[in-house]
MARKOLKOL-863660 format. One record per residue (C-alpha): residue in three letters; z, x, y. Coordinates in steps of 0.05 Angstrom, whole numbers, plus 5000, padded with zeros to 4 digits. Layout:
% MARKOLKOL-863660
ALAZXY/...
END
This chain:
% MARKOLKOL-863660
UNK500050005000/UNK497750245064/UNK501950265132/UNK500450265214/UNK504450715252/UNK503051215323/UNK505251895324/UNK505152315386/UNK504152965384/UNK507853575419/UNK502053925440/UNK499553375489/UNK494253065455/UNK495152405440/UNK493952315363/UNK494451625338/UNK494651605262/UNK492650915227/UNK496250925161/UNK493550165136/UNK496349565138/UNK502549155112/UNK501648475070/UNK506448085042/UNK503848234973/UNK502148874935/UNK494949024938/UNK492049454878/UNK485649964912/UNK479850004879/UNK480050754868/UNK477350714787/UNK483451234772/UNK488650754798/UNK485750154762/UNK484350494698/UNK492150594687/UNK495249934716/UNK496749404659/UNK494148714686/UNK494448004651/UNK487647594638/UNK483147454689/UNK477646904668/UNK470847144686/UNK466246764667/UNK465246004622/UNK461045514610/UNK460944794660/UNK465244254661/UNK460043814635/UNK455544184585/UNK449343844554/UNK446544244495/UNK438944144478/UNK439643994398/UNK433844424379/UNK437945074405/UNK443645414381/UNK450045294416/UNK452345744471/UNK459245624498/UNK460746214552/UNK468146474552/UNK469447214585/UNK475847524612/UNK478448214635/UNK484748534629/UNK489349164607/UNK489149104550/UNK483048784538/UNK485248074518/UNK484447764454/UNK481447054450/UNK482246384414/UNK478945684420/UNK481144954415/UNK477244344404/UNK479943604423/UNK485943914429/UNK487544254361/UNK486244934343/UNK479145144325/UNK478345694268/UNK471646104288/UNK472946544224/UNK472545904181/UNK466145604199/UNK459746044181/UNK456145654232/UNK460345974279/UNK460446664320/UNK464846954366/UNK461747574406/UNK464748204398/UNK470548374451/UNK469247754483/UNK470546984473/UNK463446724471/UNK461246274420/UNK455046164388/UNK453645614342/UNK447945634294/UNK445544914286/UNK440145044241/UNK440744584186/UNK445644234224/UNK446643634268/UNK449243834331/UNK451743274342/UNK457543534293/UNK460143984343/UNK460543604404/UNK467943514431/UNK472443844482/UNK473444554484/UNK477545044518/UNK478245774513/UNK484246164508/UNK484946894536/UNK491247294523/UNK494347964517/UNK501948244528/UNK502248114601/UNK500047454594/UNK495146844579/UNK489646594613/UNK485945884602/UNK478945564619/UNK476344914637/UNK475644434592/UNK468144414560/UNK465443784548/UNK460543914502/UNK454943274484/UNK448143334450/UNK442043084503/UNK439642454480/UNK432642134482/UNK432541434445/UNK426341064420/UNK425540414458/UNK426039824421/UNK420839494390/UNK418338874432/UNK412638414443/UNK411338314521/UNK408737644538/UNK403137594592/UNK406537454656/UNK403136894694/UNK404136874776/UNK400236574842/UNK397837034889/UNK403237144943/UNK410137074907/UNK414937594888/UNK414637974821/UNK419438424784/UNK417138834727/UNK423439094683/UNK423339734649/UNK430939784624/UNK429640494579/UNK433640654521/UNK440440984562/UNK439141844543/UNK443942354558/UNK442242574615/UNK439441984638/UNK431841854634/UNK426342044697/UNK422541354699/UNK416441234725/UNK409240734718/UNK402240954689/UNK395940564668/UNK393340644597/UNK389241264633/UNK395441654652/UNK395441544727/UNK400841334769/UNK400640654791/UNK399440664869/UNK405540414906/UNK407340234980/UNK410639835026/UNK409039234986/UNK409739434915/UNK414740024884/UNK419340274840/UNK427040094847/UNK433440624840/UNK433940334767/UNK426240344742/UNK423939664754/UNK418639524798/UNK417639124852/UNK412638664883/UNK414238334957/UNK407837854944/UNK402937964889/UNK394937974908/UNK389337764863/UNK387738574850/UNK394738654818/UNK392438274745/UNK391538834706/UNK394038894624/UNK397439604629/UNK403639674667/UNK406740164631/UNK414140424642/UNK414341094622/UNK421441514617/UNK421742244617/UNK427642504576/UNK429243234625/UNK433443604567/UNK428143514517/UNK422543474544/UNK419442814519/UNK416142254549/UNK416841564519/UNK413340904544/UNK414440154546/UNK409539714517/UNK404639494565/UNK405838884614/UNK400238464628/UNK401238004691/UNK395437544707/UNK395337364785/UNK391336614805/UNK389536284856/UNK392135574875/UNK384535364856/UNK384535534791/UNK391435514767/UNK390434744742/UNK384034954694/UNK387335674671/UNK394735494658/UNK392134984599/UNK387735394568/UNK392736124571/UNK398135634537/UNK393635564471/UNK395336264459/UNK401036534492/UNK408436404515/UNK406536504586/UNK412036594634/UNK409736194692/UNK413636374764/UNK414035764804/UNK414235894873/UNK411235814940/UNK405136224947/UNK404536085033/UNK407536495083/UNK415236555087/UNK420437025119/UNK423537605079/UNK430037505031/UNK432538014989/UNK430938144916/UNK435738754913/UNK441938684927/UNK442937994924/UNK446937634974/UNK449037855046/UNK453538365030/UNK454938864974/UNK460239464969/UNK457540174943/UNK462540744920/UNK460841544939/UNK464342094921/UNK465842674973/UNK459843274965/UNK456242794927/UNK449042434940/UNK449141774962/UNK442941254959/UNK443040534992/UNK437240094972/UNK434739495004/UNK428239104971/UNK425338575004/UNK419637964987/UNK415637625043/UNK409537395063/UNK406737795102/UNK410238445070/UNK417138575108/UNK418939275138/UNK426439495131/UNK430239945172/UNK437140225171/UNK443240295211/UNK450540385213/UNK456139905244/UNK460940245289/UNK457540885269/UNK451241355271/UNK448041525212/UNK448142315194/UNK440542525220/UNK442143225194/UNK444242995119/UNK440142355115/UNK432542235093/UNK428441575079/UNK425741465017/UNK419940934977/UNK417440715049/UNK423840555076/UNK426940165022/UNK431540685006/UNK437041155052/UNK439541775026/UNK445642145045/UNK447142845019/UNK452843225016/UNK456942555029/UNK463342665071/UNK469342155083/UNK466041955154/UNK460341675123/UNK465141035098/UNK463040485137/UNK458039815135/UNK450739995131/UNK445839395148/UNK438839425117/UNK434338895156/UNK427438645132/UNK422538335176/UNK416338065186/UNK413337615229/UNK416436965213/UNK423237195217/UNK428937675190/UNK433937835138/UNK440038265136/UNK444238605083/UNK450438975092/UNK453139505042/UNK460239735058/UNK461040395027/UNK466440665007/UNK468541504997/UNK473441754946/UNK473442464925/UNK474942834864/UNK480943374881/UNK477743954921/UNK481744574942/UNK484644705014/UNK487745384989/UNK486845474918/UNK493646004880/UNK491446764884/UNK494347354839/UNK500347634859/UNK502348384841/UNK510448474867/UNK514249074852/UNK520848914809/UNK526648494855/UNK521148204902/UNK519147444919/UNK512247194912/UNK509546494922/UNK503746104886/UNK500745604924/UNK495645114903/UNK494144674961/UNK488544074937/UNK486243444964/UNK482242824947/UNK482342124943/UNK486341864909/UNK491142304914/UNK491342824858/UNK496842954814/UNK498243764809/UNK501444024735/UNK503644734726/UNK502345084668/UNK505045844652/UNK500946214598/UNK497445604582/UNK503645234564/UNK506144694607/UNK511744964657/UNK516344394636/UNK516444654564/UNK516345334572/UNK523245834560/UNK527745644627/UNK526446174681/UNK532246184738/UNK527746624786/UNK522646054784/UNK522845434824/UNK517544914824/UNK515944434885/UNK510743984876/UNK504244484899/UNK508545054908/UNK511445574849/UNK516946024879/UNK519546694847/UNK525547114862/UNK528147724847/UNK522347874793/UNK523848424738/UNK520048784701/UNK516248544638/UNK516447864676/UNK508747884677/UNK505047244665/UNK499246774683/UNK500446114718/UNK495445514712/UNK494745004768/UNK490944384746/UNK489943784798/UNK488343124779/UNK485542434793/UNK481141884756/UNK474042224792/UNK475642984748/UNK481043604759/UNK481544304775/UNK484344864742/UNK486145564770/UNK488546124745/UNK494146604781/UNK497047194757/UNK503747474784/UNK504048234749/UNK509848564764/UNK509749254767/UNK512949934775/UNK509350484798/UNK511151194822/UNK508151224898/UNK501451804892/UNK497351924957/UNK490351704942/UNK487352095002/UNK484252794986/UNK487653375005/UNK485353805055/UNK480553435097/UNK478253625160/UNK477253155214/UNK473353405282/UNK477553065341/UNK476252915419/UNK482153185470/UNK485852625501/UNK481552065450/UNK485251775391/UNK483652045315/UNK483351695261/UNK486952055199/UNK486951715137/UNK493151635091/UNK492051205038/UNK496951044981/UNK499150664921/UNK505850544898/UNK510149924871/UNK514549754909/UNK510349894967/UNK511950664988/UNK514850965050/UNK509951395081/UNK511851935131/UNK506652385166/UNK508453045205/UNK504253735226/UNK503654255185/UNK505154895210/
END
């Protein structure tokens, strides 16, 4: 540990000697030499997500790395109980680390999906990971069913489902013709949030026999599609002679409704008002769909607000607003309003933030000499409010052997009068229904004989009457007392 202090000289020059700083917790240099001795409990350096999805045509790879003197040792649990690597043959753990791969050749991968969590110890102490969630991607065949011809006069609204079988992650949907081109879409016809798609008013040149829902499955790689949907658009002049005759062979769904001119309503949402949850950091997307005759344009804008013109974007001509990066002042009412020119509509969407627990000052590692005080802090927020468990070498602090130098308050782990050997690893794990962190915090207590750092015998070219800059460093636990004085 290095110190500040002045030192004038008796030879008139002022020389003004900079020996560090002081901190109110030991702070280990990186000089290779000093590190190579020190003993220091796990450190996790690397692991897989939260939230892994495994492709099932690969072989597992769950990531688990960790540093510390001695190197530590690792061990693995799945939904809770203890997993033995050694007994599975499927199973590998890298050398001198806890990485595991999973050969799933043969194999359904679907076997080894569960919670996992990675265990790195050695004699100063025990360090934890997240907990891995591991599932295998999913991409479902879609049901087998036979599409009726839809039926419709020109000018009323129209909503093609799609509904895809739910995959893991969820499917990229979008619509092709038998020829493998995108269906056109605009202001009057396109695709919702949730696949479907949307017509404001149908037109005679919309009766075609291959709407086709197609949904890409991302982890995969495959593309599955919908049976086709014919919809057959008439005219009020012919729907007396063509109804009869389409009945002979065909259920025909026939949608009754005015074909004139009309103000906009809402398809999606329904209603005047809906509420809408976000989640702080997250992406948020409003969506308003409208039918009318002629074809309503919607716009956006907040109630006793502005919307974010830095964060926000419009999307599918309007229809839909997009927030990134969401942040508690975007909670408010947003009104989407359609119009045309025979009048208006209005929705309002009341949206509402809640966050998962995020850190305001997340514990660090603590190195104190024997006798000293050190605090852990691990400062989190969110909404609701998260609940904050200790945890000392992976064990919850409740249960482990009593300590009398250690006093827990809520976010805060105080510890007196440390002695040697007291070593360990602390966990911090914050909680609420939207997901949880876990940190890791060493306190390594050690006792070191105090060795000056600096080379000997450097020379330092200096400016009469201008301060100098010598440097001392140091390294020493506890923290050493350095004096300075002219040689002769």
């Amino acid at each position: 540990m290095d110190r500040k202090r002045k030192w004038m000289l008796s030879s008139g020059a002022l020389l003004v000697i900079f020996l560090g700083r002081m901190t109110t917790a030991l702070e280990v240099p990186l000089d290779p030499k000093v590190l190579e001795g020190l003993p220091q409990p796990p450190t996790i350096t690397h692991q897989s997500p939260k939230d892994f999805i495994i492709d099932p045509r690969e072989n597992i790879l769950i990531y688990c790395e960790a540093k510390g003197k001695p190197h530590p040792s690792f061990s693995w649990t799945r939904n809770g109980t203890h997993f033995d690597v050694e007994k599975d043959s499927k199973v590998l753990m890298k050398p001198s680390s806890g990485t595991l791969v999973i050969d799933i050749s043969g194999e359904k991968a679907e076997a080894y999906e569960g919670i996992y969590q990675c265990t790195a110890r050695n004699e100063h102490g025990t360090a934890v990971s997240n907990n891995i969630f591991i599932r295998q991607s999913r991409s479902p065949l879609w049901s087998k069913e036979r599409k009726e011809a839809i039926m419709v006069q020109v000018g009323v609204s129209l909503v093609l489902q799609c509904r895809p079988p739910a995959g893991l992650p969820p499917p990229i949907i979008f619509w092709m013709d038998n020829n493998f081109q995108r269906l056109p879409q605009n202001t009057r016809v396109s695709q919702a949030l949730n696949g479907d798609l949307y017509f404001s008013n149908v037109l005679l040149d919309d009766t075609r026999n291959d709407y086709i829902c197609y949904a890409r499955f991302p982890h995969t790689q495959t593309i599955q599609q919908k049976q086709p949907i014919t919809v057959k658009v008439l005219d009020m002049d012919a729907i007396n002679e063509t109804v009869a005759a389409l009945y002979n062979y065909t259920n025909n769904l026939f949608v009754d409704s005015p074909s004139g001119e009309r103000r906009p309503s809402f398809m999606a949402p329904l209603g005047r008002s809906s509420t809408q949850m976000a989640l702080r950091g997250g992406v948020l997307e409003l969506e308003c769909i409208a039918e009318g005759l002629p074809t309503p344009e919607v716009s956006w804008y907040k109630e006793s607000g502005d919307l974010p013109s830095s964060r926000m974007s419009f999307h599918n001509f309007q229809k839909t607003l997009k927030i990134a990066d969401v942040m508690e002042v975007d909670a408010g009412d947003y009104r989407c309003t359609a119009k045309n020119s025979l009048g208006s509509a209005h929705h309002t969407i009341k949206v509402n933030v809640k966050a998962a627990p995020f850190w305001i000052s997340a514990p660090r590692n603590l190195i104190l000499a024997p006798k000293e005080t050190g605090i852990l802090t691990c400062r989190v927020s969110g909404d609701p409010k998260p609940q904050i468990a200790w945890s000392v070498n992976g064990v919850p602090i409740e249960d482990s052997p009593k300590d009398t130098s250690r006093k827990v308050e809520d976010d805060t782990v105080i510890l007196s009068d440390v002695q040697t050997g007291s070593s360990a690893v602390y966990q911090c794990n914050a909680s609420n229904e939207f997901g949880y962190l876990l940190a890791n915090a060493f306190v390594n207590v050690l006792a070191e004989a105090p060795r000056v750092l600096t080379p000997p015998n450097n020379v330092y070219q200096v400016i009469t009457n201008n301060p100098a800059f010598l440097d001392c460093a140091s390294f020493g636990s506890p923290i050493p007392t350095i004096t300075c004085r002219k040689g002769p």
